[in-house]
N, C-alpha and C positions, 0 to 999 in steps of 0.2 A: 279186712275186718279184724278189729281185735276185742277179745273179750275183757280188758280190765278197765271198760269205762270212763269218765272223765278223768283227767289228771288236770291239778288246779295248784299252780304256781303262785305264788308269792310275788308280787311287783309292788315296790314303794317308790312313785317318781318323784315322791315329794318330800325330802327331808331334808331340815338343815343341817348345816353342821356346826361345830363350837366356832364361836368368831364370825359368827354369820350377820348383817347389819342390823336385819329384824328378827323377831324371834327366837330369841340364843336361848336355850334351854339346860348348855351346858356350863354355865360359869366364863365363857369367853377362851383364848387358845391354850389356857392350861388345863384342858380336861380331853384333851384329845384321844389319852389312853382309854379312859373311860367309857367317850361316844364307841369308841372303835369295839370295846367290850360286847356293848349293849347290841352294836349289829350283830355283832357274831352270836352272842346269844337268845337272839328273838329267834317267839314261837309264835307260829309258825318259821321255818328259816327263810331268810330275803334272795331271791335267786336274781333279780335286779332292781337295782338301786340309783336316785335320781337324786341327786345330790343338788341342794337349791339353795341360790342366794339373787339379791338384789343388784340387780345391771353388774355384777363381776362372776368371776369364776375362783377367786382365791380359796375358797372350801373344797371345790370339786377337784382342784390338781394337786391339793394336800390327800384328799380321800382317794384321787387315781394313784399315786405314787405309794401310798400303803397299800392300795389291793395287788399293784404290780409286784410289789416285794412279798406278798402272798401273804398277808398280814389279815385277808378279809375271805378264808377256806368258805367255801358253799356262793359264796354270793359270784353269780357267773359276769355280770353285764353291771358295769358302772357309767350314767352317763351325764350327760352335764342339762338342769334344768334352770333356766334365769328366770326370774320373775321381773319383769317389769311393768309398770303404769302406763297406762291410756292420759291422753289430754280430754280424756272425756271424763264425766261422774256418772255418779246412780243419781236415782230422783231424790236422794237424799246428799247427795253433795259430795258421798266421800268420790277418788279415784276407784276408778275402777281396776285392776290387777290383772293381767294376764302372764300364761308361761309360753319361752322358748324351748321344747326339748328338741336336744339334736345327737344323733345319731353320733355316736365314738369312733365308728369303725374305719372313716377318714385318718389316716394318722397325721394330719394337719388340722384336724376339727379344731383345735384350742386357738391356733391361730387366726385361721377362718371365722369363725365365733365371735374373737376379740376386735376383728377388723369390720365386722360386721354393725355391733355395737359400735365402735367409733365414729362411724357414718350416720349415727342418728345424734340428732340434736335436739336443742331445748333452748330458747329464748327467755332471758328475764334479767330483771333490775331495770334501774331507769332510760338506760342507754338501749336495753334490747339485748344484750351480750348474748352471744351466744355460746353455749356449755355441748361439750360432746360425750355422749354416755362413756367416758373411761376415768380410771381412780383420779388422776391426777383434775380434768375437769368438773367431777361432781362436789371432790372438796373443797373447790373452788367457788363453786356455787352455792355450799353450804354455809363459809364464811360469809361470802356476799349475804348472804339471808339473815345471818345472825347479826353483822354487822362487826366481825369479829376474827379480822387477820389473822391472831394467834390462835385459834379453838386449834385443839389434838386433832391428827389425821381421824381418827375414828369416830371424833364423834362428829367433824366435818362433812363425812363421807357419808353417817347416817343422818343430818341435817338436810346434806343437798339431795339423797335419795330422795328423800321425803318429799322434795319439791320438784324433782327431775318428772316429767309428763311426757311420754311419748306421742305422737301425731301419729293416728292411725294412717292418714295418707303418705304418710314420710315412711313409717314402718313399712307399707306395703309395698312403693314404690323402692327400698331400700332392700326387700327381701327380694323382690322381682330384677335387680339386677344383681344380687349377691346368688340366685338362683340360675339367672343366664350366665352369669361369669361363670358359676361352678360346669351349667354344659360346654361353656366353650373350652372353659381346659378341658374337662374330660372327651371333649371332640378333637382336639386338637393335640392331645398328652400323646406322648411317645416311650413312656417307660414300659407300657405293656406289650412294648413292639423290641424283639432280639432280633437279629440277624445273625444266621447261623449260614454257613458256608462247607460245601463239601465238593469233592469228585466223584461220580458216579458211572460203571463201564457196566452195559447191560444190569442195569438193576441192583452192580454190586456197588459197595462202597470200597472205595481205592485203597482203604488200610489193608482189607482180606483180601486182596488180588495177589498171585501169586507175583514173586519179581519181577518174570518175562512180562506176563500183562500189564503189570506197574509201568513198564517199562514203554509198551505200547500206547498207552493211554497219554500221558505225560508228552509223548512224541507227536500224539495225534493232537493233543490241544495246542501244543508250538505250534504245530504246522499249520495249524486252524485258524488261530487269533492271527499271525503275523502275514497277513497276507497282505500289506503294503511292505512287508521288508523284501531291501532287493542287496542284502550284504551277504556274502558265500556262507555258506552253513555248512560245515563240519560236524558228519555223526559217524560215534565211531563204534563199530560191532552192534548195532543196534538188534540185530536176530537174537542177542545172548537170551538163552533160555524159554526161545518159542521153535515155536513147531514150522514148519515150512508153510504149510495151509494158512497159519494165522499170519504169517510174513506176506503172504502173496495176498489174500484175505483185505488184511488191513491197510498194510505201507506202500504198496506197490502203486497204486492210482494216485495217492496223495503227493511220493517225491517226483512221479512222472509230472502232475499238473506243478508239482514246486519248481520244478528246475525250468519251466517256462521264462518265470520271472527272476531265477537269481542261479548261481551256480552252486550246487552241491558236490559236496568230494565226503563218500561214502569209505569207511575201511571197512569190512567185510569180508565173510566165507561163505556166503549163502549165495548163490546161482541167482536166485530170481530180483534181489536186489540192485546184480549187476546189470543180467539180461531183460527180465520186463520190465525195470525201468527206463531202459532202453539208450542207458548209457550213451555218451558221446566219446569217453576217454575212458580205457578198460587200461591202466596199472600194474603188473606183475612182478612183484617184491622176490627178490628171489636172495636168501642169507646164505652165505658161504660157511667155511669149516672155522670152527672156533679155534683163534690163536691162544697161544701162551703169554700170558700177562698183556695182551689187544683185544679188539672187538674184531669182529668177525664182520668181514666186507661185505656187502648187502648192493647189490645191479636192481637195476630195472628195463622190464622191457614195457612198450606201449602200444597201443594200437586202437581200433573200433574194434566193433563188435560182427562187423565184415570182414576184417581179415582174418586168413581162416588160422594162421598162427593163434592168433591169437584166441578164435574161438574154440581150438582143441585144446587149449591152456585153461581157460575155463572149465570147460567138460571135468577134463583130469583131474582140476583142482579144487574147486567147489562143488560142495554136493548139494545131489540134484543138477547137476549142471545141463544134461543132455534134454530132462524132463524139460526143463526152463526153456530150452531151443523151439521146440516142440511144440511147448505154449505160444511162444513169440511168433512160432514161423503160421498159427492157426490165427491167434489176434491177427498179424497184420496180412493176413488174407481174407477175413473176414471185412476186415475195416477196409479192406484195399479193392 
């Protein structure tokens, strides 16, 4: 509820403007600063304004293009009003007049509008010709009438207005598909549609993931998506900066089911990467004493995760090693 009662707006949908075909009230398109005065100064002030001419728009995109340059303070809403003729009269014979107002807030209206008008037509002269409501056809039709090739574009244009007559069934049928056209783009339009794209682990977005989990996540969608590759996969230290839990947790079922179909060769210090993933070939890099101006000799030994060298080399080596055993030896007595 509010207490300060009606408020009553100012709307004029009806004004020409200078240079308009009928009606010019202002001397023609040298008094433009003028018209533009008098809006700005009407009292009451204009808060929307309906700029009107005869089958064009030539007034209204001279008067949108000064309100845009902010030439027209107070007045909110400028929009484009066409006056056109009926193929019908009054009982007295003259035509009869009606308006087109359309809505601005399209930022193709002008074009829409002009193509709209194009598509109505008008038969006359002795042949039948037929004229299409746009500048270049109505002066066309205004010379045909005078009989007079050379008449000036202006007064050609207010000739043939004069005699241009719209078909209410043409009009109807012309707005009924200039109407269904308009839902089908808007059904069919896609600019109101972004595609935005992200990674997401538990809820969070993968920017705030600390790097270990960055790191997981990244891991888990390779492993994920590529389940037709069967080319050996190479990862190297993949535990850096996670917790044992979230390595056994996360990775562990994933390279077990990977290495079904492809081989993987893991470099690592984490127990449960070697042992429950239940490895085929367990590695032991072993670097000698650093020489003088050489690299330092670097053996390997190998084995499964059966031999028992090998599986106290583990222990010793990687941590967590012994826990890992422990798991392995409970999984595969459970499963067994």
């Amino acid at each position: 509820m509010t207490s300060s009662g009606s408020q009553w707006r100012r709307w004029d949908p009806h004004i020409h403007s200078p240079g308009t075909t009928f009606e010019d009230r202002f001397g023609g398109d040298d008094s433009w600063d003028e018209y533009i005065d008098r809006l700005k100064s009407a009292s009451p002030s204009i808060e929307a304004l309906g700029v009107t001419d005869y089958f064009r728009l030539d007034g209204y995109k001279k008067v949108r293009d000064r309100w845009e340059a902010g030439e027209l303070e107070g007045i909110k809403f400028v929009f484009p009003n066409i006056e056109l003729r009926y193929g019908i009269g009054s009982p007295k014979g003259s035509p009869i007049n009606f308006h087109l107002l359309v809505s601005p807030e399209d930022p193709e209206h002008i074009d829409n509008i002009e193509r709209f008008l194009g598509s109505l037509t008008f038969k006359a002269g002795p042949n039948h010709q037929t004229f299409r409501c746009n500048t270049s056809d109505i002066q066309r039709l205004g010379r045909m009438h005078k009989d007079d090739p050379k008449l000036d574009d202006a007064a050609a244009f207010r000739e043939g207005a004069n005699q241009f007559k719209v078909s209410p069934d043409e009009f109807l049928k012309e707005a009924h598909a200039e109407w269904a056209n308009q839902i089908s783009s808007w059904l069919y339009d896609t600019r109101h549609i972004s595609v935005s794209y992200g990674l997401q682990y538990e809820g969070i977005e993968i920017e705030t993931l600390s790097p270990g989990t960055r790191g997981i996540v990244l891991l888990l969608l390779y492993l994920a998506i590529d389940t037709d590759d069967d080319r050996p996969l190479l990862v190297d230290q993949p535990e850096e900066n996670l917790d044992p839990k979230s390595i056994y947790d996360e990775l562990v079922d994933l390279f077990r089911a990977a290495k079904l179909r492809r081989q993987i060769i893991i470099v690592t210090h984490n127990a449960n990467l070697v042992v429950n993933t239940d490895a085929d070939q367990v590695i032991i890099a072993d670097c000698g004493t650093l020489k003088s101006g050489a690299l330092p000799d670097i053996s390997y030994r190998c084995g499964s995760l059966e031999n028992e060298t090998i599986r106290q080399e583990v222990c010793s080596i990687l941590e967590g090693g012994e826990d890992a055993f422990k798991d392995r030896a409970k999984r595969l007595r459970i499963n067994g």
